[in-house]
Backbone as numpy.savetxt, mean C-alpha at the origin, in Angstrom:
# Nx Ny Nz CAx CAy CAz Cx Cy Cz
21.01 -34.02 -19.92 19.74 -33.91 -19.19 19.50 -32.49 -18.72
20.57 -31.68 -18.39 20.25 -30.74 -17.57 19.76 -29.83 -19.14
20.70 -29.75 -19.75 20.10 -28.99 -21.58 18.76 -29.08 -21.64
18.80 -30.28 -21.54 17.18 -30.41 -21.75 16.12 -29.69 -20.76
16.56 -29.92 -19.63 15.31 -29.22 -18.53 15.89 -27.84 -18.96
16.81 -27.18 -19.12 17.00 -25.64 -19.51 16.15 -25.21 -20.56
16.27 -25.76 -21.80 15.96 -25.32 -22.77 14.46 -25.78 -22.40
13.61 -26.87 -21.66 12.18 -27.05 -21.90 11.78 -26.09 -21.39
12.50 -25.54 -20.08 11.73 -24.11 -19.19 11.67 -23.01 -20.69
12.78 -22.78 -21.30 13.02 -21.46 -22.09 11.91 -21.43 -22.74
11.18 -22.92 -23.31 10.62 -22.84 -24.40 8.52 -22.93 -23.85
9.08 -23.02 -22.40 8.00 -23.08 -21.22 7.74 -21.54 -21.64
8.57 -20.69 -21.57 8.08 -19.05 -21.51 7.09 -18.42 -21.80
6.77 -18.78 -23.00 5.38 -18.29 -23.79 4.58 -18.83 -23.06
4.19 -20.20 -22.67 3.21 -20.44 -21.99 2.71 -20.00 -20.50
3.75 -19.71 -19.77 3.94 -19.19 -18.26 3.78 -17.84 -18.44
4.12 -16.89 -19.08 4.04 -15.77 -19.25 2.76 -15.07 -20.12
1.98 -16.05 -20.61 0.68 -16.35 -20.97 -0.27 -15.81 -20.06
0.20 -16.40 -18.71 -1.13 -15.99 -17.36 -0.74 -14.53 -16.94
0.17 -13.90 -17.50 0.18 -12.38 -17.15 1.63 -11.97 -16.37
1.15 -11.21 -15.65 2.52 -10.85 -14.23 2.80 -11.49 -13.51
1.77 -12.38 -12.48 2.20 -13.89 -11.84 2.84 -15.09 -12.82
2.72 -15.26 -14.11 3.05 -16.09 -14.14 4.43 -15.94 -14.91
4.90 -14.87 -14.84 6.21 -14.28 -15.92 7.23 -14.69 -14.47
6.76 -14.55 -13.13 7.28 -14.14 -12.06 7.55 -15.76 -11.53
6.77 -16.27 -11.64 6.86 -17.70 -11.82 8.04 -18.44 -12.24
7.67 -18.16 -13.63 8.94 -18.27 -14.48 10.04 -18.17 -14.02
10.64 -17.05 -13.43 11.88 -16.41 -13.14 11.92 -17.11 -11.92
11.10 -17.74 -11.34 11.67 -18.52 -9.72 11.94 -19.55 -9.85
11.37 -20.24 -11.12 11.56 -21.88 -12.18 12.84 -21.66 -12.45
13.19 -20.50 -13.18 14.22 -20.76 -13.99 15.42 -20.56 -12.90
15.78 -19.77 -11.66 16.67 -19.63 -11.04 16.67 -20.84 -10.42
15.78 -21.09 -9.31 15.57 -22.76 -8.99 16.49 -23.66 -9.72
16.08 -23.69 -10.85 16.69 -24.57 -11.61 18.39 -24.96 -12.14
18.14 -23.09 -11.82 19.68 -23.23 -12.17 20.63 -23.85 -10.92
19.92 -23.84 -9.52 20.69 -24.06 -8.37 20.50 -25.49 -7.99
19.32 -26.27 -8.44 18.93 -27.59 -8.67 20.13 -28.53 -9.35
20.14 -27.61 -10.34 20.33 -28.47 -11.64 21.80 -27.83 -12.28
22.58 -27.24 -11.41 23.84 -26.10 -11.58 25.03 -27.10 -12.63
24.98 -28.66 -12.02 25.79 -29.11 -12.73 25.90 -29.79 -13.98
24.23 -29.66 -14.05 24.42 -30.40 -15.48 23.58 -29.48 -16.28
23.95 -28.03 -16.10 24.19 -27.12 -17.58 24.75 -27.71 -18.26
24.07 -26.87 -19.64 25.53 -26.79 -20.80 26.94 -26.15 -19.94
28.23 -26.19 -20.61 29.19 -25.94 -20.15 29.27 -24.30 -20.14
29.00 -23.75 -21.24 28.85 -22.57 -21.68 28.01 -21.63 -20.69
27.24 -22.01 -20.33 26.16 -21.74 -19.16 26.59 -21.53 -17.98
27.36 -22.54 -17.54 28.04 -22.71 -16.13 29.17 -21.33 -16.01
29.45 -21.21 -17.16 30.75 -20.75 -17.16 30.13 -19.27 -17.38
28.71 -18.99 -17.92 28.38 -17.58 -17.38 27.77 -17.10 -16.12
27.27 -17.98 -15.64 26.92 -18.61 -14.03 27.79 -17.98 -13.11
29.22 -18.85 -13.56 30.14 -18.75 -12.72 31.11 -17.24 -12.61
30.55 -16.42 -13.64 31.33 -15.18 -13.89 30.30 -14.22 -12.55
28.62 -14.59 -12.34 27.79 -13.89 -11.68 27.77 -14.12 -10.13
28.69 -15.11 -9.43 28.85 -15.29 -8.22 29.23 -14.35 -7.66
28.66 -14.20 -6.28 29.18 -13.35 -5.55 29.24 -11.69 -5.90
28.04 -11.95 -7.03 27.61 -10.02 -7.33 26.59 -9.90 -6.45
25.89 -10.23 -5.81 24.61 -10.23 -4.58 25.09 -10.37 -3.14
26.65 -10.07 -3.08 26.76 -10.31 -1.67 26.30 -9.00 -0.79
26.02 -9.31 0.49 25.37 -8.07 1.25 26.86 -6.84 1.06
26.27 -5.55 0.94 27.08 -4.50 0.69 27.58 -4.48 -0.93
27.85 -4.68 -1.72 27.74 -4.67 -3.09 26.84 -4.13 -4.26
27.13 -3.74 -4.92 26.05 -2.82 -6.10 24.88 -3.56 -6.15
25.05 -4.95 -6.60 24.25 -5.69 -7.14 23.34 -5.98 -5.70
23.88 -6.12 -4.78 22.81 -6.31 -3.72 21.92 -5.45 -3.51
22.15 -4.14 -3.06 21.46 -2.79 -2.97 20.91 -2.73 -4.23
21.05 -3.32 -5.34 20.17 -2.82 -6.86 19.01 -3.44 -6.49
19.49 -4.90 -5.92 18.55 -5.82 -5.71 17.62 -5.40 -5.20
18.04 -5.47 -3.76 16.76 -4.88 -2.93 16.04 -3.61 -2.96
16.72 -2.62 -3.58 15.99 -1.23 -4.49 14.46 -1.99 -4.71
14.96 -2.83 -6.20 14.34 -3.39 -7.24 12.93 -4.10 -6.45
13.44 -4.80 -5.32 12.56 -5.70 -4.92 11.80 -5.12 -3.72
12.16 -4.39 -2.84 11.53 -3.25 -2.23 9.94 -2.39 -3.08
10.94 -1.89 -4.26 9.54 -1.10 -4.74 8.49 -2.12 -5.05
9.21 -3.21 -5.98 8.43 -4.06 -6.76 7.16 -4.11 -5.67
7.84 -4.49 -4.29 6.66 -5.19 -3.16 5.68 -3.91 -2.92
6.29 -2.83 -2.59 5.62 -1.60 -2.25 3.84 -1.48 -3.13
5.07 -1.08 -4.96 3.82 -1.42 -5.63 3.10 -2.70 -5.53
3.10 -4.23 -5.25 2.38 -4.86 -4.94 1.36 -4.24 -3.89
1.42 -3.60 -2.39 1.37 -3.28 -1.65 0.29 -2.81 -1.92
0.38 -1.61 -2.60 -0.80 -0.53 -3.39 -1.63 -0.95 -3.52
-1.60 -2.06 -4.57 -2.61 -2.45 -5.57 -2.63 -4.14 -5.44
-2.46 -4.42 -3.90 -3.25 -5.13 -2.81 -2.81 -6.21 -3.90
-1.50 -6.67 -4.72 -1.36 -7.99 -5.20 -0.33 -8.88 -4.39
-0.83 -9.18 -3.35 -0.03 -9.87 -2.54 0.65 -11.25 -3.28
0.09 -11.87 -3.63 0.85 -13.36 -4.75 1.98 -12.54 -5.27
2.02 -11.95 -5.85 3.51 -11.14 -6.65 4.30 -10.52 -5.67
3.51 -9.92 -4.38 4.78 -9.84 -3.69 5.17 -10.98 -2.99
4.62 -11.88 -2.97 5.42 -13.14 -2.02 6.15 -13.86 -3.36
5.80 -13.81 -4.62 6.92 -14.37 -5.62 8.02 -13.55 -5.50
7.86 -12.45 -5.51 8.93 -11.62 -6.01 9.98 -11.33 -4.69
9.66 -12.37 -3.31 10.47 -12.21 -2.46 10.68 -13.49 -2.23
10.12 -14.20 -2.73 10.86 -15.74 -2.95 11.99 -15.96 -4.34
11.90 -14.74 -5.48 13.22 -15.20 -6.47 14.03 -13.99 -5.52
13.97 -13.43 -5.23 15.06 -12.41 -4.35 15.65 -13.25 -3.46
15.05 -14.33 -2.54 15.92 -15.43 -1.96 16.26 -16.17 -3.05
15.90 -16.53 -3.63 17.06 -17.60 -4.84 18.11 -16.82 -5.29
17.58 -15.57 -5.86 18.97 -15.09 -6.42 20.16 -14.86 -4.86
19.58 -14.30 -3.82 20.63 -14.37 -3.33 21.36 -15.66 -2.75
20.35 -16.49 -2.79 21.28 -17.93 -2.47 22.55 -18.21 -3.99
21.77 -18.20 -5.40 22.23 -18.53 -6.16 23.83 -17.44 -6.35
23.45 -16.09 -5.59 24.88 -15.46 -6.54 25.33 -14.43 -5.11
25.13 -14.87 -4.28 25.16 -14.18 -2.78 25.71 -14.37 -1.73
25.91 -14.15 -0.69 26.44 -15.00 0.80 25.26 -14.79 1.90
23.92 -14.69 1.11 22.92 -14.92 2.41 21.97 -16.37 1.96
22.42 -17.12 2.28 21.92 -18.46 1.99 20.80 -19.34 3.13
19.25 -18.30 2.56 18.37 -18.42 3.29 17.69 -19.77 3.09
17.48 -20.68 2.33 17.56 -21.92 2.53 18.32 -22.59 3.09
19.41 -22.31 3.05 20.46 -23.69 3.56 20.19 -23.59 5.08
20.12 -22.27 5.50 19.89 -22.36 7.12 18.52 -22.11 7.57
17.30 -22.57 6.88 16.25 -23.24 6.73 16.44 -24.68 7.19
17.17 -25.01 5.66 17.23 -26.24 6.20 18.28 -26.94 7.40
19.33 -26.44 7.56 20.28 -26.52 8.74 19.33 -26.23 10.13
18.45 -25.27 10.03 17.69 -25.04 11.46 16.80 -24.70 11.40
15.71 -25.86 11.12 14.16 -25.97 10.79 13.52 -25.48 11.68
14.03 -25.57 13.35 12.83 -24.86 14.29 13.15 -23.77 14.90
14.73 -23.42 14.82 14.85 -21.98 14.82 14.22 -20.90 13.57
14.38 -21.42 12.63 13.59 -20.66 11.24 12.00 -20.51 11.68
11.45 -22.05 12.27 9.77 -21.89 12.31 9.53 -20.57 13.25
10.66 -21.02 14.63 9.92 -19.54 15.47 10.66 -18.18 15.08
11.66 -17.64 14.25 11.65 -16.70 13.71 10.46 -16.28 12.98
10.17 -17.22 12.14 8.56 -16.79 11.21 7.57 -16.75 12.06
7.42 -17.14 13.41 5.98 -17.11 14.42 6.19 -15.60 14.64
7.53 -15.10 14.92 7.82 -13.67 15.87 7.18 -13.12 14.74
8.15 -13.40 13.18 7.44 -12.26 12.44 6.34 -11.85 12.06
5.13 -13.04 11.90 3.92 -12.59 11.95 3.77 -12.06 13.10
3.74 -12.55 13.82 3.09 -12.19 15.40 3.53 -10.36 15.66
4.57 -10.07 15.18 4.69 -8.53 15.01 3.80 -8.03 13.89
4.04 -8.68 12.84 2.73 -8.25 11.61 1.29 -8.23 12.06
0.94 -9.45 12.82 -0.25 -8.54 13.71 -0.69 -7.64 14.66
0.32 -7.40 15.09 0.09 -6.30 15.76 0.42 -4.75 15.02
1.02 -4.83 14.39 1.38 -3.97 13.15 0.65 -3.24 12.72
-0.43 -4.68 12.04 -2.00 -4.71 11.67 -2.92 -3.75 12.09
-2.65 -4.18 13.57 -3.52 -3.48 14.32 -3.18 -2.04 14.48
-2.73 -1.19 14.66 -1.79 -0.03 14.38 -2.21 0.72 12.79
-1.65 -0.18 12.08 -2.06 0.24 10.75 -3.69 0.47 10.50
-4.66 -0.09 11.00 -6.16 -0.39 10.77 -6.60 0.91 11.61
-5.62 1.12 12.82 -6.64 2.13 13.63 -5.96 3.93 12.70
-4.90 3.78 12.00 -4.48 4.95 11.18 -5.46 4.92 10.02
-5.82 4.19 9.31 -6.70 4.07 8.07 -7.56 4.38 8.51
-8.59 4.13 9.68 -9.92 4.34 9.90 -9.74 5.78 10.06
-8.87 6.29 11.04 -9.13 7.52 11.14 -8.91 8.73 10.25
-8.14 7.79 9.42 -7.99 8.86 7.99 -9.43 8.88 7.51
-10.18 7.80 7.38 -11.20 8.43 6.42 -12.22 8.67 7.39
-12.05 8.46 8.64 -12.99 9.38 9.23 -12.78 10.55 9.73
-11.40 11.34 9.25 -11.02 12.74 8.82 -11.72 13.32 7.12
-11.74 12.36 6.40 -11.96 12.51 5.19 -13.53 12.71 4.96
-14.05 11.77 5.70 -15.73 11.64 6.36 -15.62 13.38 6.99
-15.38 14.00 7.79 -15.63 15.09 8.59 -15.72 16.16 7.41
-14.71 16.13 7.02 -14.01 17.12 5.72 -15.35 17.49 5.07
-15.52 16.24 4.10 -16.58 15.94 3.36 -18.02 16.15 3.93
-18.29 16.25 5.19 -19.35 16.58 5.73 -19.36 18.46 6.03
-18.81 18.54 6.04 -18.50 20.12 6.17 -18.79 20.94 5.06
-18.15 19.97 3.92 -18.19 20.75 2.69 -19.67 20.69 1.94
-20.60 19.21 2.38 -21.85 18.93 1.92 -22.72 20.08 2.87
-22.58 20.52 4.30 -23.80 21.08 4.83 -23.28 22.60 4.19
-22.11 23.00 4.23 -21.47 24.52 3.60 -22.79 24.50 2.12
-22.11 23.38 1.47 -22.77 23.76 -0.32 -24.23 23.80 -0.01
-24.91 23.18 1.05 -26.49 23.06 1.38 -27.18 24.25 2.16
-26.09 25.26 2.47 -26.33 26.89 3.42 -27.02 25.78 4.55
-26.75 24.93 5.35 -27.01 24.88 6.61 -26.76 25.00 7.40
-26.46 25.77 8.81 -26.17 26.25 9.78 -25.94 25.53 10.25
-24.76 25.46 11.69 -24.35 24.45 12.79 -24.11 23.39 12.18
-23.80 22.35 12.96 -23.16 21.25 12.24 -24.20 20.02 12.64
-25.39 20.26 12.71 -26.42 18.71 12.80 -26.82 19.00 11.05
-27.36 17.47 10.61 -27.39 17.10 9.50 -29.01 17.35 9.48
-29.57 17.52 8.63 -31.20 18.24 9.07 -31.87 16.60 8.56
-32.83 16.33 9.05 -33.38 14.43 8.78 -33.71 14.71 6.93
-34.00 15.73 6.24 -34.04 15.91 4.81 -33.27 15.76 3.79
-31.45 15.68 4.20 -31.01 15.73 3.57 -29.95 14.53 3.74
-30.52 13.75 5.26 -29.70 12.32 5.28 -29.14 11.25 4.67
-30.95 11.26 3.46 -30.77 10.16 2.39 -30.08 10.46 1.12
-29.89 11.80 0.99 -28.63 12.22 0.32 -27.23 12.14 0.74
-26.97 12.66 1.75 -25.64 12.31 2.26 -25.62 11.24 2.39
-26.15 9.96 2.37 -25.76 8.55 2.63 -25.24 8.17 1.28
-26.00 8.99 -0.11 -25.50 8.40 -1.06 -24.11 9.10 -1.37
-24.09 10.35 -0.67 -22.72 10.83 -1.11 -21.86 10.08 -0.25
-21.88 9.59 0.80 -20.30 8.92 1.16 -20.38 7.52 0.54
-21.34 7.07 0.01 -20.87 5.73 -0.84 -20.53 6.02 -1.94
-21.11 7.05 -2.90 -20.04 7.57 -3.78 -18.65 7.88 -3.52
-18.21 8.28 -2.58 -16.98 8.55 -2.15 -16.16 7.20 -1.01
-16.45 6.08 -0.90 -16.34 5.33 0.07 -16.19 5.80 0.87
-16.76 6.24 1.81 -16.43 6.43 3.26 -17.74 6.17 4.72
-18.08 5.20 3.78 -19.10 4.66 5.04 -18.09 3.80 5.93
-18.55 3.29 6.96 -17.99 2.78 8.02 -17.26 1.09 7.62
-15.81 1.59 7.61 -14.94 0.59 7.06 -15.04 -0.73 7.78
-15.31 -2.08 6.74 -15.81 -3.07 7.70 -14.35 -3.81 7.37
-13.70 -4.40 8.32 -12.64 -5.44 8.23 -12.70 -6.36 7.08
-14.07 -7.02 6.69 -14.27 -7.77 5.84 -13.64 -7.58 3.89
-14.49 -6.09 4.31 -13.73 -5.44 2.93 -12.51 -4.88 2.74
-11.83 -5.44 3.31 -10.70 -5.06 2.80 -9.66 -5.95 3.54
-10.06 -7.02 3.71 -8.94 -8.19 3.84 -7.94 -8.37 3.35
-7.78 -8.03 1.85 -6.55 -7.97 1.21 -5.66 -6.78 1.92
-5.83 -6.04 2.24 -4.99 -4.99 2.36 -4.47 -5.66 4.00
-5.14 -5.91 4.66 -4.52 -6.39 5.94 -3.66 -7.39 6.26
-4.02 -8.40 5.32 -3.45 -9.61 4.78 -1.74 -8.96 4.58
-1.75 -7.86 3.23 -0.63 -7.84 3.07 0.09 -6.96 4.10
-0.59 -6.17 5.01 0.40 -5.39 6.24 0.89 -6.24 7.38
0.13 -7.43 7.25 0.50 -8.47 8.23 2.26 -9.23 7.43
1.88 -9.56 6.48 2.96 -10.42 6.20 4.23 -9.48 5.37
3.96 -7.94 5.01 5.17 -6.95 4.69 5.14 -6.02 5.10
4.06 -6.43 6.52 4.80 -5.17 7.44 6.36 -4.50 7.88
7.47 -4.89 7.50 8.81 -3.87 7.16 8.60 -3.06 6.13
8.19 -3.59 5.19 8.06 -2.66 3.81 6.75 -1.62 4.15
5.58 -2.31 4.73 4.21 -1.15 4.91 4.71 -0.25 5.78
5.79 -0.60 7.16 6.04 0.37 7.73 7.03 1.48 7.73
7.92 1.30 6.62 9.15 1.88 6.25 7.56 3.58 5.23
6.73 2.44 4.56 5.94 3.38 3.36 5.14 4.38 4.27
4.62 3.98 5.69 3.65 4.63 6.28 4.62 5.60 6.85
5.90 5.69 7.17 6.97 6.69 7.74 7.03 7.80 6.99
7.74 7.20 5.42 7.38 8.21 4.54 6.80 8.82 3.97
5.42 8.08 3.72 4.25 8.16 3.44 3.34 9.25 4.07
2.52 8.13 4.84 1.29 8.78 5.54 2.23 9.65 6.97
2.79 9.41 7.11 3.47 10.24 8.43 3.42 11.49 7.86
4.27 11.47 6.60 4.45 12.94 6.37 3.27 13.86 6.24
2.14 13.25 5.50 1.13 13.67 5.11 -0.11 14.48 6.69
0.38 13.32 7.52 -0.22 14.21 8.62 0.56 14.91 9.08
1.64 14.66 9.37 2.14 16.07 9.66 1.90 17.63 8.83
2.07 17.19 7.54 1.92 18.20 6.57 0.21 18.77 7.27
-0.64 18.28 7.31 -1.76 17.90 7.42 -2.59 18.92 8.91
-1.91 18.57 10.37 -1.38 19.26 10.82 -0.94 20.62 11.36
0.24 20.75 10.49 0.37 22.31 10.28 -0.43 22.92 9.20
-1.32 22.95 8.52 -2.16 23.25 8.10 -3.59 23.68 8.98
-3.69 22.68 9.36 -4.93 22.56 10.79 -4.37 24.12 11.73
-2.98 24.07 12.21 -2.80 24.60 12.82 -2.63 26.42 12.80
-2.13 26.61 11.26 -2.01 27.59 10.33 -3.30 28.06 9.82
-4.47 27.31 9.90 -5.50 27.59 9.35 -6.11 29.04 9.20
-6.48 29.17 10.85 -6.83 30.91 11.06 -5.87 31.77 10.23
-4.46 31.58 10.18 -3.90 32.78 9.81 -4.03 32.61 8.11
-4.27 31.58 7.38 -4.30 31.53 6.28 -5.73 32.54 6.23
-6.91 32.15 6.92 -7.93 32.98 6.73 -7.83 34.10 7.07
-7.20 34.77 7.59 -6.85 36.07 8.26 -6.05 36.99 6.89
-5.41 36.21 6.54 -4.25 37.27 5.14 -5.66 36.91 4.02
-6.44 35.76 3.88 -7.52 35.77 3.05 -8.27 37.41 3.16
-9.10 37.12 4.51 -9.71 38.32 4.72 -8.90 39.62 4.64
-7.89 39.87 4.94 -7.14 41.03 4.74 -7.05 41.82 3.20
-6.72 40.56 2.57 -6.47 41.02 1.13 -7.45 41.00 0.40
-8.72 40.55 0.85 -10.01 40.10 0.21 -11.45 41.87 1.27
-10.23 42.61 2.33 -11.42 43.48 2.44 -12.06 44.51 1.67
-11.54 44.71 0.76 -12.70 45.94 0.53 -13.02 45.09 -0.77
-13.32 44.14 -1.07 -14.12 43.33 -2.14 -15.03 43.08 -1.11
-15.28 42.68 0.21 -16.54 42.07 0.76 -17.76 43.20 0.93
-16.90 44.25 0.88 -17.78 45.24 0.67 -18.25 45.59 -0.63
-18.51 44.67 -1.66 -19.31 44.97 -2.41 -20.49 43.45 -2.47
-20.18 42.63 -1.56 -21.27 41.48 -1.26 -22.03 41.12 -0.48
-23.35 40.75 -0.33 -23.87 40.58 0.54 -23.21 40.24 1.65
-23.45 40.60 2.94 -22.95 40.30 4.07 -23.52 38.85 4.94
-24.77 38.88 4.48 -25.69 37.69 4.97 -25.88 36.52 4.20
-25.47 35.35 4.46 -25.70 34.28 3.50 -27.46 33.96 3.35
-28.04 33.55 2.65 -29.72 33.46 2.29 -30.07 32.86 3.51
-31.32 33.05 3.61 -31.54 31.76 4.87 -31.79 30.15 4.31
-31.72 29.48 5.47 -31.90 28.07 5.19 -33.20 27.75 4.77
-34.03 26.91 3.69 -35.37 26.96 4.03 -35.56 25.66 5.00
-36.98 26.14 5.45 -37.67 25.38 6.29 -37.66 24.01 6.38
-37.99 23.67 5.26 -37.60 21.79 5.18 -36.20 21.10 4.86
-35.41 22.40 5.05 -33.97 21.68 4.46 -33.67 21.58 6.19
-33.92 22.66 7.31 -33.25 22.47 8.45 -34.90 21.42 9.27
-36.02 21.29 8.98 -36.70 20.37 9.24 -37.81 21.05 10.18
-37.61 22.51 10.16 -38.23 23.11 11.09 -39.68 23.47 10.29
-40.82 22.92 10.88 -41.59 23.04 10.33 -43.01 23.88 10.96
-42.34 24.92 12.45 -43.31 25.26 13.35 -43.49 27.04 12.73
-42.58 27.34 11.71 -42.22 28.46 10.97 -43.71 28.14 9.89
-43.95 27.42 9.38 -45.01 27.32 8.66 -47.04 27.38 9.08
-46.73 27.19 10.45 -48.18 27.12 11.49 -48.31 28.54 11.48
């Protein structure tokens, strides 16, 4: 019997692996499952390669650290590219394999302690939302750094003076930050991404350390370095300015909205 459910999954493959990356991933949680289901009525041959793989997943061991390498990024890249289903497969066969070839046997003390397990999982969301929240107020303000940037660089390329937006050139800049997403980020759109900082927030926050931390910092000292970068600019750039106009053109009249220049 057990031959049989082995070999029907094997021959299951093509079809499961049919629906793409979820369902290859699938597969691999069927087929380990199965093997821990159904351990004793392998073929013999089976058991006996089974039994050579015990205890390569114990915590501290190659195979463990490969593991979680493996299953770390895997989630990360889920992370990215907001495919949360693959990262919750791909951290549900990471508990099988380590039940199946490991000494962290996260089912058994599931099932040994059903309501200590439930309120461990309440804490952990309940930190994932707040997490959330943390994470949402760093994103916004990134792109409403990215928004500033980009506004700087649209009134610069437009020769407009000071930093008000003149009412002429509004309905242009509205289309440039939707070309660029950066209109005002609504929660709605982008549910997926919150979704998954809520429920891998260890992994989002290990990425935002290395990640985006660094980047503002980098970010930063830049801000802070700025003048002197312009300063060795101008230094090494003086006697070229002396062969360019000194005065940028003026603005015209309907680009800054002033229209008492024309009476």
């Amino acid at each position: 019997m057990g031959a049989i459910v082995f070999w029907g999954l094997v021959i299951l493959t093509g079809l499961v692996t049919g629906m793409g990356g979820t369902g290859f991933l699938v597969f691999l949680v069927l087929m380990v499952a199965s093997c821990l289901l159904w351990k004793e009525r392998l073929p013999a041959d089976l058991r006996q390669q089974l039994g050579v793989l015990e205890e390569t997943l114990v915590i501290g061991s190659v195979g463990f650290w490969v593991l979680l390498a493996l299953m770390s990024g895997f989630i990360l890249y889920c992370m990215e590219t907001e495919w949360g289903l693959g990262a919750t497969i791909s951290l549900l066969l990471a508990a099988l394999l380590l039940q199946a070839f490991g000494n962290v046997q996260v089912f058994t003390y599931i099932r040994n302690r059903p309501w200590r397990s439930l309120v461990l999982v309440a804490v952990y969301f309940l930190v994932g939302a707040f997490y959330s929240a943390g994470k949402w107020w760093l994103f916004v303000s990134d792109q409403r750094e990215r928004y500033d940037e980009l506004r700087v660089e649209f009134l610069k390329e437009k020769n407009v003076s000071g930093d008000v937006m003149p009412d002429i050139l509004k309905k242009e800049w509205l289309g440039v930050i939707q070309r660029n997403d950066l209109e005002k980020p609504d929660p709605k759109d982008h549910k997926p991404r919150i979704m998954v900082w809520i429920s891998y927030w260890p992994w989002s926050l290990v990425w935002t350390v290395l990640d985006d931390f660094v980047k503002r910092v980098v970010r930063e000292i830049y801000q802070i370095l700025q003048n002197a970068y312009r300063w060795i600019a101008d230094s090494v750039y003086k006697e070229v300015d002396k062969d360019l106009p000194s005065l940028a053109p003026p603005v015209p009249a309907e680009a800054t909205g002033d229209t008492k220049s024309k009476k």
